[in-house]
C-alpha positions as CSV (number, residue, x, y, z in Angstrom):
1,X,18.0,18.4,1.3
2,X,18.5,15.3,-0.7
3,X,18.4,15.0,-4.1
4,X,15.5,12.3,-3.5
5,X,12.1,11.7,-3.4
6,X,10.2,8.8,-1.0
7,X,6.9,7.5,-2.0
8,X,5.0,5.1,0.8
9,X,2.1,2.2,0.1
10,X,-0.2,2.6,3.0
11,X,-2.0,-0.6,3.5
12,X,0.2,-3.0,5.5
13,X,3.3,-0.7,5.5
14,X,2.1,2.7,7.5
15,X,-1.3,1.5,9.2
16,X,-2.0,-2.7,10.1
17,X,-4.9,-2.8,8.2
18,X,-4.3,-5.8,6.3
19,X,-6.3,-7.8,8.8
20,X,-8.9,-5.4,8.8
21,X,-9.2,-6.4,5.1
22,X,-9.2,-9.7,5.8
23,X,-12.0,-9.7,8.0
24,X,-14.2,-6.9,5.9
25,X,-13.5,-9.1,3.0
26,X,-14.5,-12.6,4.5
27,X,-17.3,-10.9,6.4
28,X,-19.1,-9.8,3.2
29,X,-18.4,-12.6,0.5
30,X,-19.3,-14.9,3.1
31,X,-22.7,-13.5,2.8
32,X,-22.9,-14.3,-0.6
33,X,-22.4,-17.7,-0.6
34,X,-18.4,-16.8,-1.0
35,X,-16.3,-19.7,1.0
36,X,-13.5,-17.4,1.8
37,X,-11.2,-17.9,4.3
38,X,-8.8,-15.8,6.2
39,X,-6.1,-18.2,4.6
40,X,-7.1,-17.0,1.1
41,X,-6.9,-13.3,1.4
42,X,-2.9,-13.2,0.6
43,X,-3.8,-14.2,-2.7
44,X,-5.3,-10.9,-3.4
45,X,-2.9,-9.0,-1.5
46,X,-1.8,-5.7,-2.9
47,X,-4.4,-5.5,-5.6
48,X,-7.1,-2.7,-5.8
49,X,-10.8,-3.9,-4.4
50,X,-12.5,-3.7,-7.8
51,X,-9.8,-6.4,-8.9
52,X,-10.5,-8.3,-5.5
53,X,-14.2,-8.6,-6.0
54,X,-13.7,-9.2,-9.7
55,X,-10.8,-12.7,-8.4
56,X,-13.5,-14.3,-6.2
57,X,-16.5,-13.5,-8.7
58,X,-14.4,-15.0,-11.4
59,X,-14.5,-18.3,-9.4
60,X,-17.6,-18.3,-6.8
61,X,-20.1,-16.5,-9.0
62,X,-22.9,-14.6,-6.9
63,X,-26.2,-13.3,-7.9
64,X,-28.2,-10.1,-6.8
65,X,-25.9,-7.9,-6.2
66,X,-23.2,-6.1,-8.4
67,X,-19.6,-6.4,-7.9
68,X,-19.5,-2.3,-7.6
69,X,-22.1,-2.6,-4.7
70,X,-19.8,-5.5,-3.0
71,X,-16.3,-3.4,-3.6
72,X,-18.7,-0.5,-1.5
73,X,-19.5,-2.9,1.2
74,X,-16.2,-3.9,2.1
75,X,-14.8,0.0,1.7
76,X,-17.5,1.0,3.7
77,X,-16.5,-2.1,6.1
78,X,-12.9,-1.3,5.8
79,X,-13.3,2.6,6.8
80,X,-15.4,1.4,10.3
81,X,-12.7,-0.6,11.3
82,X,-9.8,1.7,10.4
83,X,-11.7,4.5,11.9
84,X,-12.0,2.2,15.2
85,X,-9.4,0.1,15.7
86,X,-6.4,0.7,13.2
87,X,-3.2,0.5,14.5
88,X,-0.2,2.2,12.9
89,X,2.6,-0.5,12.0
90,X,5.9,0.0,13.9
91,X,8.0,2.7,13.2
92,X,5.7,3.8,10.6
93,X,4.8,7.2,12.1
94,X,8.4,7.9,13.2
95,X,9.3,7.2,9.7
96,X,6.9,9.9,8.4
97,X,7.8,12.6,10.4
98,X,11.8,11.9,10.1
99,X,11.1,11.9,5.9
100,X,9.5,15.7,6.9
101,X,12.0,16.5,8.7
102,X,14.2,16.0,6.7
103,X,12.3,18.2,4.0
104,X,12.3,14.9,1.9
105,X,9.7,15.3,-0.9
106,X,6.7,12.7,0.4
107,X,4.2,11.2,-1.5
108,X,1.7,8.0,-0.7
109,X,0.8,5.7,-3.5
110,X,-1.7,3.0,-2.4
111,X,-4.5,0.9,-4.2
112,X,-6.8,2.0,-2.1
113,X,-9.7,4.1,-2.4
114,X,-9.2,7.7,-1.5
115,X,-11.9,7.9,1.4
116,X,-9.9,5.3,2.6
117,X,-6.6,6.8,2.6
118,X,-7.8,10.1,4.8
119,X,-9.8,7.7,7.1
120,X,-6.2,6.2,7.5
121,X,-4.0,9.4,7.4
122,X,-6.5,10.5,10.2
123,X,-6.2,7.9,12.5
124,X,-2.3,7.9,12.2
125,X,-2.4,11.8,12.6
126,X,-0.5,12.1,9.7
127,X,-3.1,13.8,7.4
128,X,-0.7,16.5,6.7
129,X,2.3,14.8,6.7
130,X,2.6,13.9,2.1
131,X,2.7,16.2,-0.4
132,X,0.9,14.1,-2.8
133,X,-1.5,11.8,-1.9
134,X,-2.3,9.1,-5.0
135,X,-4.7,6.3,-5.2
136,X,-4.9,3.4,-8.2
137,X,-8.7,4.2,-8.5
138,X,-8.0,6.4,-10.9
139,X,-5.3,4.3,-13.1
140,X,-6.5,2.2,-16.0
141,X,-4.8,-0.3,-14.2
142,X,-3.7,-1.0,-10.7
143,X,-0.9,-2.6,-9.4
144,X,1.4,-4.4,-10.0
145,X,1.5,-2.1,-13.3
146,X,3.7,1.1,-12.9
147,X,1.0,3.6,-13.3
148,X,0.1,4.9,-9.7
149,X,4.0,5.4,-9.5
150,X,4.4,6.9,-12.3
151,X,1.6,9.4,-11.9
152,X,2.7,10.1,-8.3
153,X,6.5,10.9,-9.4
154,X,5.1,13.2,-12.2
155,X,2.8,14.7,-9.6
156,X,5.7,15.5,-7.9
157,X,7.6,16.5,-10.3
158,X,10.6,14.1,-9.8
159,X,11.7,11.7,-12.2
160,X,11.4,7.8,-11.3
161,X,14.7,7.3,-10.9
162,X,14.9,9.5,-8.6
163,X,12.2,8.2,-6.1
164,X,12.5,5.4,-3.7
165,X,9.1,3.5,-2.6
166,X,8.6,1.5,0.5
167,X,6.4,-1.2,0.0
168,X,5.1,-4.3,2.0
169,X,3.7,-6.6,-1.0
170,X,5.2,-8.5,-4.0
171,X,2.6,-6.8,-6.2
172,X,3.3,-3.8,-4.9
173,X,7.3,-4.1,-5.7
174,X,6.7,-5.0,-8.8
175,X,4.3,-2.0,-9.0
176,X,7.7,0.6,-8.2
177,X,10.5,-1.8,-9.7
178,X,8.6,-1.5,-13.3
179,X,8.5,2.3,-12.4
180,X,12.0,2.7,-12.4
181,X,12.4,3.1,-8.9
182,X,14.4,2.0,-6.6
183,X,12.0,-0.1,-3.7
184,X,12.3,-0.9,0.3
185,X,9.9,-4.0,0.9
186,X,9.0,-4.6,4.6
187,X,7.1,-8.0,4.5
188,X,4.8,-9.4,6.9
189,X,6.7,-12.0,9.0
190,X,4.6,-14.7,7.2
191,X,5.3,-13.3,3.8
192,X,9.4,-12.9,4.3
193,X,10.7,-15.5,2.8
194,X,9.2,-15.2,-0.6
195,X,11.8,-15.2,-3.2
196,X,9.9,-12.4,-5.7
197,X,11.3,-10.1,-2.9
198,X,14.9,-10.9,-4.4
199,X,14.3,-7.9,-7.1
200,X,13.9,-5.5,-3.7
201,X,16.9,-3.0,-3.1
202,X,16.6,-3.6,0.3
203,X,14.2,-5.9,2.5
204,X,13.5,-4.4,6.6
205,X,11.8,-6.6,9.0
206,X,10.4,-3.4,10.4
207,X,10.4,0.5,9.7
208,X,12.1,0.8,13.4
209,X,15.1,-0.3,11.5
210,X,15.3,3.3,10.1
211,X,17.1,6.2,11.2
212,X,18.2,9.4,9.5
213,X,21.9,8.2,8.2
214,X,20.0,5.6,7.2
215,X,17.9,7.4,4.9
216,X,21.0,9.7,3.3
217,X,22.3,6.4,2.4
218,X,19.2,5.6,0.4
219,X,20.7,8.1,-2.5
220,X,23.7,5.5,-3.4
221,X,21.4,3.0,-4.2
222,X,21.3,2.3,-8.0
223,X,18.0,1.9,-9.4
């Protein structure tokens, strides 16, 4: 077994479910006099839903209802569609089961809520698959500051420097790099040329690009 640990994001990375986001998001704030646009949802990409609904209050104030209740709606919103139509990302599943059998220790770190990480894990049929399942809900602070991967490594029991997190978003490398860790970024095709992802020890267009020699290589890589 390696001498390594891998820790996954989950939104955007394992299941497609930014664009369930997008339209739970613009759906709801909509409602409340919000002029959000698909467009504008990459600007909160990455970022725990509290912090969302807290970004568009800060600048299209709403009365009536509290940003708690609002952060529910779109969860609750978010959970239908996952549990509906959510769509595993390429070679995300594949990349699960080879980290298991590989008797990699496994561990997910995502900002999202917890009933929406099993909703997910579910629907992928990879509710078994981690060792440690961690959401930001329960940091002070979510990402991009280090703390959901540094409470995941320690859950684990393996030191930072000896994980290596796969992540999708420039928050969310920022989020593992601060961490000590070393950090796969696979970006959305739109988002791939963004020069934050320079800092990245490696960037994928997919996870189809990886393969077990693949992954025995990850342990040369310097944090």
């Amino acid at each position: 077994m390696l001498d390594l640990a891998v820790i996954f994001d989950m939104d955007g990375l394992l299941i497609d479910s930014e664009p369930l986001w997008c339209k739970a998001e613009v759906e709801i704030f909509n409602a409340l006099g919000v002029p959000l646009k698909e467009s504008m949802c990459s600007q909160t990409m990455g970022l725990r839903i509290d912090e969302v609904v807290s970004h568009w209050y800060a600048r299209f104030p709403w009365m009536g209802v509290s940003q708690s209740a609002v952060a529910e709606q779109i969860i609750k919103r978010v959970n239908e569609l996952v549990e509906t139509i959510g769509e595993p990302m390429p070679g995300a599943v594949e990349v699960v089961q080879l980290c298991q059998q590989m008797q990699l220790p496994l561990a997910l770190a995502t900002s999202s809520a917890m009933s929406l990480v099993h909703s997910a894990l579910n629907r992928l049929g990879l509710q078994d698959a981690f060792d440690v399942l961690n959401s930001a809900e329960t940091e002070e602070f979510g990402k991009p500051h280090p703390a959901v991967y540094l409470t995941t490594a320690a859950r684990l029991g393996i030191h930072p420097s000896k994980c290596v997190a796969f992540e999708d978003s420039v928050r969310g490398m920022n989020s593992a790099k601060a961490a000590g860790m070393k950090c796969i970024v696979v970006p959305a095709v739109e988002e791939r040329a963004d020069p934050r992802f320079a800092i990245a020890d490696f960037k994928l267009d997919s996870l189809e690009a990886i393969d077990e020699s693949w992954l025995k290589n990850l342990r040369l890589l310097k944090s």
